[in-house]
Structures are given as C-alpha cells and as structure tokens.
N, C-alpha and C positions, 0 to 999 in steps of 0.2 A: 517431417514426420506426419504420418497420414493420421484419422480424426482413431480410425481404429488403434492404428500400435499405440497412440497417445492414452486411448484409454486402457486398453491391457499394460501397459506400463504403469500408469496412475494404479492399478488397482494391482499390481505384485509390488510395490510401493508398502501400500496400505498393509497387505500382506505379511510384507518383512516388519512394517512397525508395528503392528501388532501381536505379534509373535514373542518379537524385541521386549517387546512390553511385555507382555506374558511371563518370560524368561526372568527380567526384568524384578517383576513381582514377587516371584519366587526365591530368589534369591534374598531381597532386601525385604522383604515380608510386607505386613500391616505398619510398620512403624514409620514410613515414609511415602507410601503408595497406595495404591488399590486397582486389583485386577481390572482389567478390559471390562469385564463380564461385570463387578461391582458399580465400575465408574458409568457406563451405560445406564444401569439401573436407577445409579441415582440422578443422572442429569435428566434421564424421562422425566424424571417424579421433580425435581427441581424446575425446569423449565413451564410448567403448567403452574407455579405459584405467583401471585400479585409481586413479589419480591423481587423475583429474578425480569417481570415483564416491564417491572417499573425501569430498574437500571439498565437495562438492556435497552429500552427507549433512550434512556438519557446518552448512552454511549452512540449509540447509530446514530442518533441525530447530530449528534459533534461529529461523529466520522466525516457522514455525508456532507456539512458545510465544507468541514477541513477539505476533501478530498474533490468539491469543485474547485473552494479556493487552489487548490493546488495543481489543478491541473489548468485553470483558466490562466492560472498565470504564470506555468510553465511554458504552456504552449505557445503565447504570447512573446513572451521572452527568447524562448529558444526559435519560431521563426524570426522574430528581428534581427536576434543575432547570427542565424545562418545566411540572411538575405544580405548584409551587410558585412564584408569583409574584416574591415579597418572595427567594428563594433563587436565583431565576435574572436578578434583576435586581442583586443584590449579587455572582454570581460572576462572571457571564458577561463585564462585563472583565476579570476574574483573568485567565479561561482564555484570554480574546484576546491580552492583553499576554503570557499564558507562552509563546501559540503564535508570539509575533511574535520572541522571543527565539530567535539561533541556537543550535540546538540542542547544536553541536559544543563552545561554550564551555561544556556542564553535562556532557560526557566525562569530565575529569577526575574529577569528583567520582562521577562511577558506577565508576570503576578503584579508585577510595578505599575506595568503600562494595560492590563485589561484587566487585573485585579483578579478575586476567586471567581470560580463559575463555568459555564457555558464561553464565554470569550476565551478565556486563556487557553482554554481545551482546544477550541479551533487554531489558535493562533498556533499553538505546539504541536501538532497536525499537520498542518498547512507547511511551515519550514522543514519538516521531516521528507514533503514529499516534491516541495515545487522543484528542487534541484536536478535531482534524475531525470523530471520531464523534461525540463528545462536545458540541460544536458545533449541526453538521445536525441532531444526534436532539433536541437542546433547540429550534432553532426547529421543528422538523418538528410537536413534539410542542405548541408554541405556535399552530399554524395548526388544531390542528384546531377542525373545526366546536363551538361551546359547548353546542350542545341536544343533542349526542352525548352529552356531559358530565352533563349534566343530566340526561337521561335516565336514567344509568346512576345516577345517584343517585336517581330516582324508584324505579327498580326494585331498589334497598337494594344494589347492589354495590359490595364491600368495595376497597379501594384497588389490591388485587392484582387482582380482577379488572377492574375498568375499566381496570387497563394492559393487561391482558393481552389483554383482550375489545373496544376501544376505541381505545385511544390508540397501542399499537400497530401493528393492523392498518388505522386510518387514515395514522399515519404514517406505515408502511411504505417507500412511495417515495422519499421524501426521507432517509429514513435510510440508502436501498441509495446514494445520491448520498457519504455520509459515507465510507460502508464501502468505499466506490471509490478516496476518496482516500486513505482511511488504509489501506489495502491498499501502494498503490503508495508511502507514505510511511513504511511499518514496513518494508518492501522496502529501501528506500534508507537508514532509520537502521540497519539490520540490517547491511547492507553496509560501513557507514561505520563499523560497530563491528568488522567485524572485515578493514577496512583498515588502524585505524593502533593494536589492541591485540591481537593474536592472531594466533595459529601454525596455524590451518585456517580452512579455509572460502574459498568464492569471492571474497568480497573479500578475503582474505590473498594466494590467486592470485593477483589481477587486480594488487596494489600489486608482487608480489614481478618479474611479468612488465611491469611499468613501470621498475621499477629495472632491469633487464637487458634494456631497449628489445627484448621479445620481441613484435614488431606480429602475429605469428602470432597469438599468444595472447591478446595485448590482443583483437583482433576478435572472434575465436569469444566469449572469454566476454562482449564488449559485446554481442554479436549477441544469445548465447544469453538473457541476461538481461530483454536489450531484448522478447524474441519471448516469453518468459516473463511480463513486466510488459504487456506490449500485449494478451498474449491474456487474461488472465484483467479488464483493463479492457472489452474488449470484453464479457467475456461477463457479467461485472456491470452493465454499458451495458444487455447486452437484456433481461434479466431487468428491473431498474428498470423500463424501459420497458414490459412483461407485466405491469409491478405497477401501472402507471401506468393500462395501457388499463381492468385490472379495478376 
C-alpha cells in the first residue's frame, strides 16, 4: 500500500467514524454521549488545564518505560529464539499459552511484587506488550532466507554480527508488524494499570469520570487516546510498508 492510498484510506476511516458518531448521537441523545462537535470543544478547553497536563505526564511516562521495556526484551527474546531451532521450538508454546492468558488475572500479583505506583504501571505494560514482539520477531527471524545465513558464516561472522548485519535487517518488516501491536497493547495494559491501582494518570481520570457519569470527560479522553493510539498505528503502518518496498 503506497504512502498516498494509506493516507486517503486513514482519512475515509475517519470519515465513516465520525459520521457513525454523528448518527450515533443522535439517536442515543445527551444521556450517554456527546456530539463530535461537543467533545472537540471540550477536550480543546480540557487539555490547556494543569489537570489533565499533570496526568497525562504521569501516564506517558509509564507508557514510554513500559513500551522500551517491552520491546528490549521482546526483541531480545524473539531473535534468540529464531536463531536457535531446538529454543524456539520448546518455547514458542510457553510464550503463546502466556500470551493467551488474561492478563488482568497476573495484576494482582504485580501489586504484591511492585506494589502501588509507577512500578506496577510499568510492569502491567510491559507484559501486555513483550509477547507480540517477541512472537513476530521469532517467526520473522525464521523466514529468513538460509544462504543469507550461510553466507555469513562463510565469511567468519561472529553471532553478533550476523544479527546485526543479517537477520535483522532481513527481518525488519515483520518485526515493525510486532512492534505495532505491542505498541497499542503496552498502551492498553498501561491504562488498565492505572485504572484499577492508582491515584494518577489517564486511566485513573478516565475510571474516576465513569464513577461520577462525567460523559464530558469520558469522550474527550476516549477521543484523545483513541487519536493517540490510531496515529502512531498509522504511522508504523507506513514505515513497515517503506521497509517492505526496500
């Protein structure tokens, strides 16, 4: 998909869901909603407050650790285990059976072992996203071509380098596919950690304006997050695909 269709696609996307929404509104009224045109309104005016810039630091900042930890040690993972036959064919249902497990049932035991805060936020993050990397970059790193391989052993290079020089940069695309999903999934455990353990951050907003049916507030931060989470899938979309043509 070229850089253009992806974006005329993204934005008749846009198109239909706001419309949807539109329709949407109209139907179910004020009593559980608010037009496009309202929720705009208010999140302008919301977003310029000490409120919303306080929490919204404290959630980015738990994103962004979660979301290295998760990909340092997806990546990690997932080349050992494609470089290694007999290691990726004994983990690789571990890691599927962990990833099929809901996550929200091993909460507890991250509140046990990191307590309230900033740590558990990361840690509940982090599991939500390392698997998918971890995943994709193992088969990604299973497809590549073998006379690459071989190659790189003909010409005496050392383990570090054939990933580095090799298996990497063959695999490349299939691992931007990984890093797409565990983006938007350290995103949502991020959130889910600090909906139902913690005194900041956007998901603490988001649970605290459900208890007190604030539909102002529920919208803007659904919006906000939503348009957060959609852009940057997008723009991992095009890149993969720039990594794909090359």
């Amino acid at each position: 998909m070229r850089p253009l269709s992806l974006m005329r696609s993204t934005a008749i996307l846009c198109a239909v869901l706001l419309l949807s929404w539109q329709v949407l509104y109209i139907v179910v009224g004020d009593v559980a909603l608010r037009s496009p045109l309202q929720t705009f309104a208010f999140t302008a005016t919301f977003v310029a407050t000490p409120q919303f810039v306080g929490h919204a630091t404290e959630t980015f900042q738990a994103f962004a650790l979660a979301l290295a930890i998760a990909v340092a040690a997806g990546l990690a993972a997932g080349l050992a285990l494609g470089a290694s036959r007999l290691l990726g064919d004994v983990l690789e249902p571990v890691l599927a059976a962990f990833y099929a497990i809901p996550k929200i049932t091993l909460y507890p035991i991250l509140l046990l072992a990191f307590g309230l805060g900033m740590a558990s936020k990361v840690a509940f993050g982090a599991i939500h996203g390392v698997i998918p990397v971890a995943l994709f970059t193992l088969s990604a790193v299973r497809k590549v071509r073998p006379v690459w391989v071989k190659s790189a052993r003909i010409m005496a290079l050392g383990a570090v380098d054939t990933t580095v020089r090799v298996l990497v940069p063959a695999a490349l695309p299939e691992i931007f596919s990984g890093l797409r999903i565990g983006f938007s999934l350290t995103l949502i455990g991020t959130l889910l950690g600090e909906m139902f353990a913690s005194q900041r951050g956007l998901g603490f907003l988001l649970m605290n304006a459900i208890g007190l049916h604030n539909v102002d507030l529920i919208m803007a931060l659904t919006l906000m997050l939503s348009v957060v989470a959609g852009a940057a899938s997008v723009a991992l979309l095009a890149l993969e695909r720039r990594l794909e043509r090359r």
